[in-house]
N, C-alpha and C positions, 0 to 999 in steps of 0.2 A: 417783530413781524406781525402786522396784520391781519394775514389770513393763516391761521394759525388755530390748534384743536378745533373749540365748536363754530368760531369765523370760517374754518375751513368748509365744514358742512353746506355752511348758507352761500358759500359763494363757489363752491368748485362745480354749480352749474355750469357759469361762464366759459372757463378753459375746457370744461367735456366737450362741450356743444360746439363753440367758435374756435377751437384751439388743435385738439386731438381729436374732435368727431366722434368720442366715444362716451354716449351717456349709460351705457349698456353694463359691460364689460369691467369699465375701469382701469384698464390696463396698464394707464399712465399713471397712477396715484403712487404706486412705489418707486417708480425712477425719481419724482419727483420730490416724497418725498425723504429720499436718499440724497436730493442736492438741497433741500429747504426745510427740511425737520417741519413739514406744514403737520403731522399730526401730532406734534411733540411727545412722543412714545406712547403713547397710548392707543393705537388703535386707530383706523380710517370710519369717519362718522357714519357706516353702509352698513346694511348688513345685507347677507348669501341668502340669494334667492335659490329654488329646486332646478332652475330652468339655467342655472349657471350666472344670470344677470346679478348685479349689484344696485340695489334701489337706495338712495340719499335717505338717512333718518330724519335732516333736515329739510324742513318745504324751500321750494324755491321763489317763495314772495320777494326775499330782501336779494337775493341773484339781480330780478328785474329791473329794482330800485338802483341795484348797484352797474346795472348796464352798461349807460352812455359812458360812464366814467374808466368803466373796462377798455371799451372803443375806444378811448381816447387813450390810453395808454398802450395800447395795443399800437395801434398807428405810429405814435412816438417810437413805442419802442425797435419798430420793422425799419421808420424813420433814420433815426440815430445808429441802427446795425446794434442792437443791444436786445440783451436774449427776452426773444417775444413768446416767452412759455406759460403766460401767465401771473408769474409770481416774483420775475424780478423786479428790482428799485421799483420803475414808474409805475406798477400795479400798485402795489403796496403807496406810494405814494397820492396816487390816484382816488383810493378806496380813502383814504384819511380825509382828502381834499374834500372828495365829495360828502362823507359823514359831517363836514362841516358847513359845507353849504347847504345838505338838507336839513341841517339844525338851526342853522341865518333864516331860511323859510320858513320855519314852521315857527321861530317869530315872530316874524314880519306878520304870517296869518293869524296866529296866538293874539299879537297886539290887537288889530284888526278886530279881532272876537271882542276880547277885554273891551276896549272903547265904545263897543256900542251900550256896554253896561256901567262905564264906571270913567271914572274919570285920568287923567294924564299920570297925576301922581299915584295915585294907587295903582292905576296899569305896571308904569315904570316899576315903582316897588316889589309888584307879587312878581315879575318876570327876573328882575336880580334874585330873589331868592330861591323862583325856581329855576335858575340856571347857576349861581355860583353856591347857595345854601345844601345844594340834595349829590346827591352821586350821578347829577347827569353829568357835570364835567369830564367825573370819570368817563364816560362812555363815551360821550363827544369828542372827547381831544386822546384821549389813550387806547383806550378798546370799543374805537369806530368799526372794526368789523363785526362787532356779534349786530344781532339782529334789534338795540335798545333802542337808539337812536333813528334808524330808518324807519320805526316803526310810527316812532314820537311826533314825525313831519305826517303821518298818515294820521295822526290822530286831532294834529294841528287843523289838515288842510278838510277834514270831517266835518269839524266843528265851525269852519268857513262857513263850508257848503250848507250847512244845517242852518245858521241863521240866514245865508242869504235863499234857502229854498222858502225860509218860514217868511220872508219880504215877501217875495216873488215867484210862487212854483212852475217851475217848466220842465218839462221833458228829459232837457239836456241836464239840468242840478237833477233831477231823480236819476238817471243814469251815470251821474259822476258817484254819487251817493251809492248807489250798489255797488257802483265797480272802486272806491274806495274801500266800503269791507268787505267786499270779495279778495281783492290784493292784500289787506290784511291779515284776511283769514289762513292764505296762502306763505305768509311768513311765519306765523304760531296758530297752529287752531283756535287756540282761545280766543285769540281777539275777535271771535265770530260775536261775542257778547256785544261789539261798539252799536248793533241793529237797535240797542238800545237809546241809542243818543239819537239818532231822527227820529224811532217811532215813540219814544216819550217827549219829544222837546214839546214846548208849547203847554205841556197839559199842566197845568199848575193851579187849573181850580174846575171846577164843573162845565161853565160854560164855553171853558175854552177847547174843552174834549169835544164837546158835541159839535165845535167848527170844524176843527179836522179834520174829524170825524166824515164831518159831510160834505165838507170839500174833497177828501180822498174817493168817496163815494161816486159826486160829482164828475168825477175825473179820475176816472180807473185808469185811464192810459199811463197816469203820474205812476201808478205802483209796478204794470208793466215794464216800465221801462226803468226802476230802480229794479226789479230782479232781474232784468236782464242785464245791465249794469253788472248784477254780482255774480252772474254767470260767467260771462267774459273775462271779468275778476280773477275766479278761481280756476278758468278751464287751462290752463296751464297747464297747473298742478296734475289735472284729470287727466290730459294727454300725454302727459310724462308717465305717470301710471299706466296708464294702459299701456304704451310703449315698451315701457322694461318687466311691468309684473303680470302685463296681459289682462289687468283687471281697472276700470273705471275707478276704483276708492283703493287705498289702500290703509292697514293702519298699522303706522311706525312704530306703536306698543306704547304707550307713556300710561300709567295711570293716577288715577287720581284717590283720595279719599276722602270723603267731602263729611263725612260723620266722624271722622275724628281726624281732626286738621292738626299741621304741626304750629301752632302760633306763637311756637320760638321765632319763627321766621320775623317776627314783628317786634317778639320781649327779650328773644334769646341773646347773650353775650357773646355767640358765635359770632353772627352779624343781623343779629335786630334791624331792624327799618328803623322805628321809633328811636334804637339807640345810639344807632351810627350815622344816621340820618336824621336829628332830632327836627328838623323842619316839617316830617311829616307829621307831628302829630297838629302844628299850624294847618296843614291840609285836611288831617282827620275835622277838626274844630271847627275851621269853615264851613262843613256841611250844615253845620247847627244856623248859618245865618246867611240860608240862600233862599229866604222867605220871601214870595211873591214875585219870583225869578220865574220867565219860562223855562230856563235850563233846568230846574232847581230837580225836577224827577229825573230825568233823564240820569242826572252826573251821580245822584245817592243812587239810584239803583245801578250804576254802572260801578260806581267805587266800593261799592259795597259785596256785588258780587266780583269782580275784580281782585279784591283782596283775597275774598273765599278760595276761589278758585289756585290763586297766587299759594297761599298756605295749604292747601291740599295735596299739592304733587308731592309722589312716592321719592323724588332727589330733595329734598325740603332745600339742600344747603346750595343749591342752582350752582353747582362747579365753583371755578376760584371766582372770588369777587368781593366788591367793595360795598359792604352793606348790602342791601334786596336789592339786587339788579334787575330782577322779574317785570318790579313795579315802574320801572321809569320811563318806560314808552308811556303808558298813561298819562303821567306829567302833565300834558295838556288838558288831559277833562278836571283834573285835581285842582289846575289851576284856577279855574272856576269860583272853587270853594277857596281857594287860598285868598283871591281877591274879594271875595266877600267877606273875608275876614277882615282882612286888611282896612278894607272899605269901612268896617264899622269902628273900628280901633282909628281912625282918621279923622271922624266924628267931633272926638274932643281932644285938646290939646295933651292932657299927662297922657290919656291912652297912645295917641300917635308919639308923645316922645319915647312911652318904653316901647311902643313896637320897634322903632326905628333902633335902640338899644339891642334887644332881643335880636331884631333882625342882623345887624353890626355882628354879634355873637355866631351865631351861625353860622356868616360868613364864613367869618377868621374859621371857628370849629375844623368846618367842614377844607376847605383849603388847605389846614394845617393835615389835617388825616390824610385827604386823595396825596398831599408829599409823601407821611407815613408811610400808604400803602405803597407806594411807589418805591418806598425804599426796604419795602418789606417789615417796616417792623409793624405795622397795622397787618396781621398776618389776614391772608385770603380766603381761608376757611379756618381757623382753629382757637380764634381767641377765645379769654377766658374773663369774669368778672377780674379778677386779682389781678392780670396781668395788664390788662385794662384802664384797671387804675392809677396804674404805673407809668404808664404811657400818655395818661390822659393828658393832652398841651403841654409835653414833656420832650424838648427839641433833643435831648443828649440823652437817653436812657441806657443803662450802664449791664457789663456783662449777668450782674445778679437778676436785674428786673427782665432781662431777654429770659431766664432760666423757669419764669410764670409760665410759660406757653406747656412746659411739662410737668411742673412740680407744685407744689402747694406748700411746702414746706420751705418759710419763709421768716425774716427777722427785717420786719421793718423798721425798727427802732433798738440799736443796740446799745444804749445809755444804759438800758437795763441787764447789761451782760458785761461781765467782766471778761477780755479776750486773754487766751493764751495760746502762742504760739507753737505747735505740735511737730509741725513738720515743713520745713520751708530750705526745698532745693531748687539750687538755679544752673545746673550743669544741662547743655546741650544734650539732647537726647534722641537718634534718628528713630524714627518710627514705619517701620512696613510691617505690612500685615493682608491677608487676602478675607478676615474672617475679626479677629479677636486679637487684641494687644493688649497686654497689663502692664499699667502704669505705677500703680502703686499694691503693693502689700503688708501690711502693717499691723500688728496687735496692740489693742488697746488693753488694759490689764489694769488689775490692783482698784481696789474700794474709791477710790477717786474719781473712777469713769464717773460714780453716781449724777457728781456734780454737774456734769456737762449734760444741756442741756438742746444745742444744735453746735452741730460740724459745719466752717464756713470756709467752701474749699474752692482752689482761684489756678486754674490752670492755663498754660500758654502752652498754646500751637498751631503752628503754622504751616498750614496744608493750602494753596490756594486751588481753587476749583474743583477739591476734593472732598466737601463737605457736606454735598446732600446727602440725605437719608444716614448721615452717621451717625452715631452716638456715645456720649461719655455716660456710663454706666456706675452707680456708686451701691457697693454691695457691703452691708455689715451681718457678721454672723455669729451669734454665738449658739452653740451646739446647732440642733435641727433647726430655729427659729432663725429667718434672715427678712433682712428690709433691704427691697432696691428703691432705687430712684433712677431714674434716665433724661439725659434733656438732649435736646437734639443740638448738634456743631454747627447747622445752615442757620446761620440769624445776623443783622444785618454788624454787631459787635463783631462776633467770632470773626466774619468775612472779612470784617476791614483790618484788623490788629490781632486775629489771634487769640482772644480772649476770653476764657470762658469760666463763671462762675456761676453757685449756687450754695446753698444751706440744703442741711441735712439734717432732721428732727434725733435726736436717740432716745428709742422707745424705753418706755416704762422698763425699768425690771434688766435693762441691760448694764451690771456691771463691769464688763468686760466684752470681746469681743474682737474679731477681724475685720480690718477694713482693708476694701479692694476699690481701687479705680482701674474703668478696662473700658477700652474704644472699642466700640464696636462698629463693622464693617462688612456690608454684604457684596464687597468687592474689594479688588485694590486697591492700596492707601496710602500714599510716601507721605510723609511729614517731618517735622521736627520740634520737636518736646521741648520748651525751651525753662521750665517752670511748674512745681507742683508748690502749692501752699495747703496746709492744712490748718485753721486755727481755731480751738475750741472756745464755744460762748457758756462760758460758766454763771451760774445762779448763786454758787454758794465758795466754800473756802475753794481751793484749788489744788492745795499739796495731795497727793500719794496718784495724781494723773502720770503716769510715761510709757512709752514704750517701745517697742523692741521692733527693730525692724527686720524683716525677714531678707535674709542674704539670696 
């Protein structure tokens, strides 16, 4: 489903306004969604005003954008006798349809831009890899309702307007020009930064400041009628405010910290830009060779702060998502710099053969991941380097490498470990529990333990639709001193087969000891135990290991 947690915020203008009549109140958001799971347990994206209203956290720029495309589903749906509530099939279909045709435009304008600087084949080039190399796919074809992609076409059709105001200025481009980032502005506040792409364009060396300079001078009505433009833009947003919180501004509370940014968002293993999206640092690079370009201030001081601002906010991890989702509305100013990279590496023949390599690379990369994520094993918030590189261009990865996402304790190469079999039952075992089930209890005993140096433990069961938020728990203890480990049962292994493995370190100094396996469960849980293995990786001799199982 499409309009679904933060997609719900940016679009549940539509159905208040044209649907229930209640931009106020809210009244209809819990019927709803009791038939649509639109906030996916979390929580309705509003928060409680004194006066009893409920005001949208989300602006409603990308609502607008997503209009016509509502009207026409709507209609359909009253059409066909099918439930016109906003959110059944033809909305949801609607809302994808249109995410993808304001993604065809802001091509079409994109190219458009590109060609008056550069030529077919590098146009061509920088546009495949910013469309199939970065996480816009993601956004464009799977999670078309957040606000990424409608923003992308407004950043496309900016950089239209911007060269063709810089041909030709009139009236009418200055007032498309405010009232583009005024509608921007009204979808993320930040985007209020794009003021920077028309009022830097052009200036790329001294004399060409002092023309605009004095042509804006010349012709003050030109800036008139861009702030008026951005007025109209934003006055939505204003009247929507003053309607439900009785006040002109309001602020939805987001903040930022701009003196100490989290710039994991860029390096981090969780989901880095640069690492999950390796194209961008092609984008970063580009800016080094947009020399003598009139775009050339404009797009560095826009991606520059752009990024800032991106790495500053207090959620660093921007909800679930595929790499920095933050950054890929921008896509369009970035592409700038990506073609002028391109454009130089085309120059000479080995340069353009490895770009076209490199480029190839990315592709595939990136393609092969947005499946991953799709199937959950590229996780949405929590990867880690180790598990990472498990995964990396890895089509079949196995119950052990799923068990990275929680553990560190790990035996990538067991050539160096001689295995011995401890414990390996294969009797059917049912499982319910509202809290806590123990699967295994076991003592380890006797000067042998020494030798073992990881437990490699392999269990089966099969719970379907039972698995989130569960856990198989591995607890060893001797006296006061215990080591757990935890990996979580949702991963995309366990779901399909059942299966779930991981290694288990034993600490220094442990010659003996209890080992406990136990699911843990903050609700109900049927299952069926089909298999515990237990098998110790030994370093040294193996004799005087056994032991005793607790009846």
């Amino acid at each position: 489903m499409l309009t679904q947690w933060d997609a719900f915020g940016y679009y549940q203008y539509l159905p208040a306004l044209f649907i229930y009549h209640d931009c106020k109140r809210l009244d209809w958001m819990p019927v709803v969604d009791k038939e649509y799971n639109v906030s996916g347990g979390d929580g309705f994206p509003v928060q409680q005003l004194e006066n009893g209203n409920k005001v949208g956290k989300y602006l409603a720029g990308v609502a607008m954008l997503q209009a016509p495309f509502f009207a026409i589903a709507h209609f359909y749906s009253r059409y066909k006798h099918l439930p016109a509530d906003g959110f059944s099939a033809p909305y949801q279909y609607a809302i994808g349809l249109g995410a993808l045709i304001y993604v065809f435009l802001a091509l079409l304008l994109l190219r458009k831009v590109l060609l008056r600087y550069f030529s077919e084949q590098v146009t061509g080039f920088s546009l495949i890899l910013l469309c199939l190399a970065s996480n816009l796919v993601q956004y464009a074809a799977v999670d078309a309702g957040l606000s990424h992609v409608w923003i992308f076409f407004l950043y496309a059709l900016l950089l239209f307007l911007c060269v063709c105001w810089h041909q030709r200025p009139s009236s009418f481009l200055s007032f498309s020009i405010g009232f583009v980032i005024g509608l921007a502005t009204i979808c993320r506040p930040t985007e209020a930064i794009a003021l920077f792409l028309p009022l830097l364009w052009g200036m790329y060396h001294v004399d060409s400041r002092r023309s605009k300079w004095a042509s804006l001078k010349a012709h003050p009505v030109l800036i008139f009628w861009a702030i008026a433009g951005g007025i109209v833009g934003i006055f939505p947003q204003l009247l929507y405010w003053k309607m439900v919180t009785g006040s002109w501004i309001y602020d939805v509370g987001s903040k930022w910290f701009f003196l100490n940014p989290w710039f994991r968002v860029l390096f981090g293993w969780e989901k880095g830009w640069f690492i999950y999206t390796p194209v961008a640092i092609l984008f970063v690079l580009g800016l080094f060779f947009m020399k003598a370009r009139d775009f050339r201030l404009p797009v560095l001081v826009f991606c520059l702060l752009n990024i800032w601002i991106v790495i500053s906010w207090e959620d660093w991890h921007y909800g679930a998502s595929y790499s920095c989702r933050a950054l890929v509305q921008s896509y369009p100013v970035f592409a700038l710099a990506l073609a002028s990279l391109v454009n130089r590496t085309s120059q000479q023949k080995w340069m353009w053969g490895m770009m076209n390599v490199v480029g190839g690379y990315l592709v595939i990369l990136n393609l092969f991941q947005v499946e991953q994520y799709h199937e959950n094993i590229l996780h949405y918030d929590e990867m880690n380097r180790a598990y990472y590189s498990r995964i990396y261009l890895n089509p079949h990865p196995n119950a052990y490498d799923m068990s990275l996402l929680d553990t560190r304790d790990f035996v990538s190469q067991e050539a160096g470990y001689k295995p011995v079999v401890l414990i390996q039952l294969s009797t059917s075992q049912e499982i319910r529990t509202n809290d806590k089930a123990l699967l295994l209890d076991t003592l380890l005993e006797d000067a042998g333990m020494g030798h073992l140096k990881y437990l490699k433990l392999s269990v089966g069961i099969w719970a379907p639709c039972q698995t989130w938020q569960r856990h198989l728990l591995t607890v060893l203890q001797l006296g006061d001193t215990v080591k757990r480990s935890s990996i979580r049962m949702f991963n995309p292994v366990g779901n399909e087969c059942g299966d779930y493995g991981w290694y288990f370190q034993i600490p220094e100094g442990f010659h003996q000891g209890r080992l406990k396996i136990i699911l843990e469960s903050p609700g109900t849980f049927h299952g069926m135990m089909n298999r515990i293995v237990v098998t110790g990786l030994c370093k040294e001799s193996t004799s005087g290991v056994r032991l005793v199982r607790n009846q």
